[in-house]
N, CA, C and O atoms as a GROMACS GRO file, in nm:
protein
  256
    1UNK      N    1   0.084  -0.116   0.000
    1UNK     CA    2   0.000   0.000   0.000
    1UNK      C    3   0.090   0.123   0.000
    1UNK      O    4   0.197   0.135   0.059
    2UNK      N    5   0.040   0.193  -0.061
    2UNK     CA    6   0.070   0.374  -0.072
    2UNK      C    7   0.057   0.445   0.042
    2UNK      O    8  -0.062   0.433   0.069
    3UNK      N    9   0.122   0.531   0.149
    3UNK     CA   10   0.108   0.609   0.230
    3UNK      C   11   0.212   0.721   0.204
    3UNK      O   12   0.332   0.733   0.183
    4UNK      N   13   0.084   0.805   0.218
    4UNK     CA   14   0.134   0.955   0.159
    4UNK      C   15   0.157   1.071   0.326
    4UNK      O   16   0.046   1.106   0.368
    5UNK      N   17   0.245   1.112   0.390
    5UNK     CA   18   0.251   1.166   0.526
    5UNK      C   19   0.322   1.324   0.473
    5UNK      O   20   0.362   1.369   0.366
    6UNK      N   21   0.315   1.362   0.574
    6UNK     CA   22   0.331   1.525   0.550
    6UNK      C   23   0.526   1.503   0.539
    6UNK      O   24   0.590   1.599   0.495
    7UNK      N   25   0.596   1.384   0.579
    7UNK     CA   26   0.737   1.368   0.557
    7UNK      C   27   0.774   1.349   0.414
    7UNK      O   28   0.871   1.392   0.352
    8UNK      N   29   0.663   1.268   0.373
    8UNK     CA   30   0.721   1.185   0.209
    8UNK      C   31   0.630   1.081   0.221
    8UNK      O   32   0.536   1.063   0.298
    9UNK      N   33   0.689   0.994   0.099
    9UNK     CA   34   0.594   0.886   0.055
    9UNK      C   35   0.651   0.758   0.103
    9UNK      O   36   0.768   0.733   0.074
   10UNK      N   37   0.592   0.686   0.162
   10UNK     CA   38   0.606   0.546   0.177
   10UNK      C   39   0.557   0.422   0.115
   10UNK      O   40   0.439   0.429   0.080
   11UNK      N   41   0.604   0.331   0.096
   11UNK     CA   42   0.532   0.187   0.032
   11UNK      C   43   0.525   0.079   0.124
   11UNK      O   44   0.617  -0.002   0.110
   12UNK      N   45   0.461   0.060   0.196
   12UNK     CA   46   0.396  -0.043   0.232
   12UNK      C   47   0.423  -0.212   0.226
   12UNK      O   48   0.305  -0.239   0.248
   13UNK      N   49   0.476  -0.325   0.215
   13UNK     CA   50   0.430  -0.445   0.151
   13UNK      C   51   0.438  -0.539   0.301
   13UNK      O   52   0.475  -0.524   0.418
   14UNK      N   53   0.384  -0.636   0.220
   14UNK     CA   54   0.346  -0.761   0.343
   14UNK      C   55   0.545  -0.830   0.335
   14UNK      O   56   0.590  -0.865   0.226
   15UNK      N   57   0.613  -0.835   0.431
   15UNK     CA   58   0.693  -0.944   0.398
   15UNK      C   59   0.739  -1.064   0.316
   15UNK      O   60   0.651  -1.148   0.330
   16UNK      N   61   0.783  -1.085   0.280
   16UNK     CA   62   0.763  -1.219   0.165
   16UNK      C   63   0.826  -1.361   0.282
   16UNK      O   64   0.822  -1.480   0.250
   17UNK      N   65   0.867  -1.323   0.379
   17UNK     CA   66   0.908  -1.452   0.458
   17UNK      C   67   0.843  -1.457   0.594
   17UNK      O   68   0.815  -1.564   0.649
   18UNK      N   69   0.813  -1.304   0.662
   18UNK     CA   70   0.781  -1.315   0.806
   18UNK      C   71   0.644  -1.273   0.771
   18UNK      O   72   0.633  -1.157   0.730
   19UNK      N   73   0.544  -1.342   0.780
   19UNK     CA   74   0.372  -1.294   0.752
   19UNK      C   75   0.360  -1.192   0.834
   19UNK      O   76   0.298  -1.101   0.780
   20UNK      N   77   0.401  -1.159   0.973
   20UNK     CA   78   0.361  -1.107   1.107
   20UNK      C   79   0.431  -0.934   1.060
   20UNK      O   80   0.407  -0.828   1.117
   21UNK      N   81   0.497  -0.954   0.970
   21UNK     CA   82   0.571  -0.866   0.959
   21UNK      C   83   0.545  -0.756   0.812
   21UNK      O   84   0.532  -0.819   0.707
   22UNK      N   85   0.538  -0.622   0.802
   22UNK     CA   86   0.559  -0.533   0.737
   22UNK      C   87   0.702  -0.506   0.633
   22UNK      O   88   0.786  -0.591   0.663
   23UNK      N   89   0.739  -0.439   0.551
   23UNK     CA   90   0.848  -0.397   0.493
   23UNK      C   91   0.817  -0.249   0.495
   23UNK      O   92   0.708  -0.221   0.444
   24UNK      N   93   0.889  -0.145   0.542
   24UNK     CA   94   0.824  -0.002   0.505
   24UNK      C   95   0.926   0.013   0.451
   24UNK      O   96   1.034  -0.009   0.505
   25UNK      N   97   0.905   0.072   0.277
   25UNK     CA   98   0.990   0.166   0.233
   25UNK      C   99   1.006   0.290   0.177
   25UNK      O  100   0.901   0.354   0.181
   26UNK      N  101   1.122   0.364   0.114
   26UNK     CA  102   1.035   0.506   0.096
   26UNK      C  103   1.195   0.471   0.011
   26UNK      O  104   1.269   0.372   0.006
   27UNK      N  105   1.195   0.595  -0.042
   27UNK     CA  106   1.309   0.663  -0.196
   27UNK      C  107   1.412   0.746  -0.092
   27UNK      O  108   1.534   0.739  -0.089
   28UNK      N  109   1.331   0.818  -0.017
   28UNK     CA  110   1.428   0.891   0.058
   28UNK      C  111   1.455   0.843   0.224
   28UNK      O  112   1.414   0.733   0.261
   29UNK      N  113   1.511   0.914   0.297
   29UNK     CA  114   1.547   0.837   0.446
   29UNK      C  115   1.499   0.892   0.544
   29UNK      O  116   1.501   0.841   0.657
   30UNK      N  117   1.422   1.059   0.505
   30UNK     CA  118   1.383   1.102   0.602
   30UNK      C  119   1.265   1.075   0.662
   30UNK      O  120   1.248   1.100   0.782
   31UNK      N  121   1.169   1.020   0.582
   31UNK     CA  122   1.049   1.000   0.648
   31UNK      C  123   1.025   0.876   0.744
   31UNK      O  124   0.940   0.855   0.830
   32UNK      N  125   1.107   0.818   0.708
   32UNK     CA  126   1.163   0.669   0.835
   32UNK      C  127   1.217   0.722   0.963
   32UNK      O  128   1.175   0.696   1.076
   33UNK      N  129   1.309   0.792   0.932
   33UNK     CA  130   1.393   0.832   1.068
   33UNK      C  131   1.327   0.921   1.113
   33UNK      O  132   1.371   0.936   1.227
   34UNK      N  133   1.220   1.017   1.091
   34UNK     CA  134   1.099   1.085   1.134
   34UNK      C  135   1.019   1.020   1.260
   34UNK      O  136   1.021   1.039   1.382
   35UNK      N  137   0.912   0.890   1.129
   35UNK     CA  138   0.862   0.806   1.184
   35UNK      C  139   0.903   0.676   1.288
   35UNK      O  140   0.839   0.635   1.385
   36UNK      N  141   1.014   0.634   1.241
   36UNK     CA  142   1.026   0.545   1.348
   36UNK      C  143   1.199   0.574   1.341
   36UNK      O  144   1.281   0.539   1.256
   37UNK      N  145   1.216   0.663   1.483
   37UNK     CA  146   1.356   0.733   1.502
   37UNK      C  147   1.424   0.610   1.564
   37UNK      O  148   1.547   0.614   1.561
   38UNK      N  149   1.362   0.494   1.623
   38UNK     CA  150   1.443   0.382   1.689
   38UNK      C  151   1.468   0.254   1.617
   38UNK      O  152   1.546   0.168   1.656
   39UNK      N  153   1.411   0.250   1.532
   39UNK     CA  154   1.432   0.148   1.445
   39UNK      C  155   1.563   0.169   1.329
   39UNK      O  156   1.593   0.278   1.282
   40UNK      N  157   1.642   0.021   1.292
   40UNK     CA  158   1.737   0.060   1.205
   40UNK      C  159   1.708   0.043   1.049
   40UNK      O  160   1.662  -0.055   0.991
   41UNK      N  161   1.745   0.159   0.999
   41UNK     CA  162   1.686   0.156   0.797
   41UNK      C  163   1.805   0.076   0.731
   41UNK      O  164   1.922   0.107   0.756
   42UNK      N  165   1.776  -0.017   0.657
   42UNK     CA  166   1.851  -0.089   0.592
   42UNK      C  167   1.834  -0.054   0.417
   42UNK      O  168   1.744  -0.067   0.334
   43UNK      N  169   1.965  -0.007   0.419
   43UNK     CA  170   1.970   0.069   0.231
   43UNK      C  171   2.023  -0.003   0.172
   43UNK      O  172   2.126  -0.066   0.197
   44UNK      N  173   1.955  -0.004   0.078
   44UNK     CA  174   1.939  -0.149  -0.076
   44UNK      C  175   2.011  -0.027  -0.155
   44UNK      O  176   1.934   0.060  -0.195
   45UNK      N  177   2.126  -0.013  -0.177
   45UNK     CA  178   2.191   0.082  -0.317
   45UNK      C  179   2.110   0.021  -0.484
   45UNK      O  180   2.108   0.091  -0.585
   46UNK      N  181   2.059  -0.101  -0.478
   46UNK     CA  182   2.076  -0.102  -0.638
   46UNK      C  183   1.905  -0.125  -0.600
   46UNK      O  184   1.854  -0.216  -0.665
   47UNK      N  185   1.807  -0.049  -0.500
   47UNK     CA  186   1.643  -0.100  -0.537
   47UNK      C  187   1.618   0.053  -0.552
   47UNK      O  188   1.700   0.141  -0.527
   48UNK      N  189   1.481   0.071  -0.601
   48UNK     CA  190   1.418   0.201  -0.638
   48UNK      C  191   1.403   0.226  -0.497
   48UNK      O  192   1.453   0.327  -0.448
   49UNK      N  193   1.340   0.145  -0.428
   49UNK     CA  194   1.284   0.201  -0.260
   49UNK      C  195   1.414   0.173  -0.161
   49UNK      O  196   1.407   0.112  -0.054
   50UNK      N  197   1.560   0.241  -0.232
   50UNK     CA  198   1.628   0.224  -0.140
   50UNK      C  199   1.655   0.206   0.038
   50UNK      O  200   1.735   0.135   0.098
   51UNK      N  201   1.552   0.303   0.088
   51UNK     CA  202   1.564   0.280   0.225
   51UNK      C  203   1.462   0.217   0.262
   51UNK      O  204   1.352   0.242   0.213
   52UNK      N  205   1.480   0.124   0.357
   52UNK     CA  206   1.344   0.056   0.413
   52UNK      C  207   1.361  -0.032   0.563
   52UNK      O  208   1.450  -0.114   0.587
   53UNK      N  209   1.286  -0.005   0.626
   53UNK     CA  210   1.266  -0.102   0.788
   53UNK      C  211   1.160  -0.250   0.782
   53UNK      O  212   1.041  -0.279   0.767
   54UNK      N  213   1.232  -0.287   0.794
   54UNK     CA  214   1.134  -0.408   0.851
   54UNK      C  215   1.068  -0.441   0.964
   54UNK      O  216   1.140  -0.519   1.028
   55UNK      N  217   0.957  -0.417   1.026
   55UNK     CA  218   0.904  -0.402   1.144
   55UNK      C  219   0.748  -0.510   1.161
   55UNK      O  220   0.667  -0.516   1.068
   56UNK      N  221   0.726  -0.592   1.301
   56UNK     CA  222   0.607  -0.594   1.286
   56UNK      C  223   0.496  -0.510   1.310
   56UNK      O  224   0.492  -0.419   1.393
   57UNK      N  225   0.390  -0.554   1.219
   57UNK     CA  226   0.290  -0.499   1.191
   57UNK      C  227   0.230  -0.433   1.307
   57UNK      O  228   0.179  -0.321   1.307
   58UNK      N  229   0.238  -0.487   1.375
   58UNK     CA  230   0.180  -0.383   1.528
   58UNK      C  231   0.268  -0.246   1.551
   58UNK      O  232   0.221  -0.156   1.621
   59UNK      N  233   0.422  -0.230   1.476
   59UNK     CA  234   0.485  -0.102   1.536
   59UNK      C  235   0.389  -0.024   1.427
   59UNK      O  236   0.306   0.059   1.466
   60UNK      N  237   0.403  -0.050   1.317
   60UNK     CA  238   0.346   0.015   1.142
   60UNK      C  239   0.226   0.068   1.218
   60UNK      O  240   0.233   0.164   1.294
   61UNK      N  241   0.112  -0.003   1.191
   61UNK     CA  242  -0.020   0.075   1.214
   61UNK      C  243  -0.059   0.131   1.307
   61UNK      O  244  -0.181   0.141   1.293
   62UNK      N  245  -0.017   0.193   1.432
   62UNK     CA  246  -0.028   0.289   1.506
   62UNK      C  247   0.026   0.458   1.431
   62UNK      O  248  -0.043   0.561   1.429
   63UNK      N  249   0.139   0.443   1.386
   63UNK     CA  250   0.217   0.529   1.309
   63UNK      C  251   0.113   0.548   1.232
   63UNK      O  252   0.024   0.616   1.284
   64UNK      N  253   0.095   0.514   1.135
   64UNK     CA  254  -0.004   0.529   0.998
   64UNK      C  255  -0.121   0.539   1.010
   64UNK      O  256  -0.192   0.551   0.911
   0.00000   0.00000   0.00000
């Protein structure tokens, strides 16, 4: 899913290994370290959604 926040844009997806679990990613880094300042962003150099956290789904939808 698409989430649009007054930081930037985020993408959304279900995990592909942990069901329980979220992928949040975004193009840029600030709207992560905004949103979730304690969690660590792991940067993919060669993906479009370079920065992204992996979190379960219970941290995500309070935020959003």
């Amino acid at each position: 899913m698409w989430i649009f926040t007054k930081y930037g844009f985020l993408a959304i997806v279900q995990h592909n290994s942990m069901p329980d679990h979220f992928q949040v990613k975004s193009r840029t880094i600030e709207p992560l370290e905004i949103l979730w300042p304690e969690d660590e962003i792991e940067i993919i150099g060669w993906a479009d959604y370079r920065f992204r956290i992996t979190m379960a789904k219970g941290q995500v939808i309070p935020v959003v």
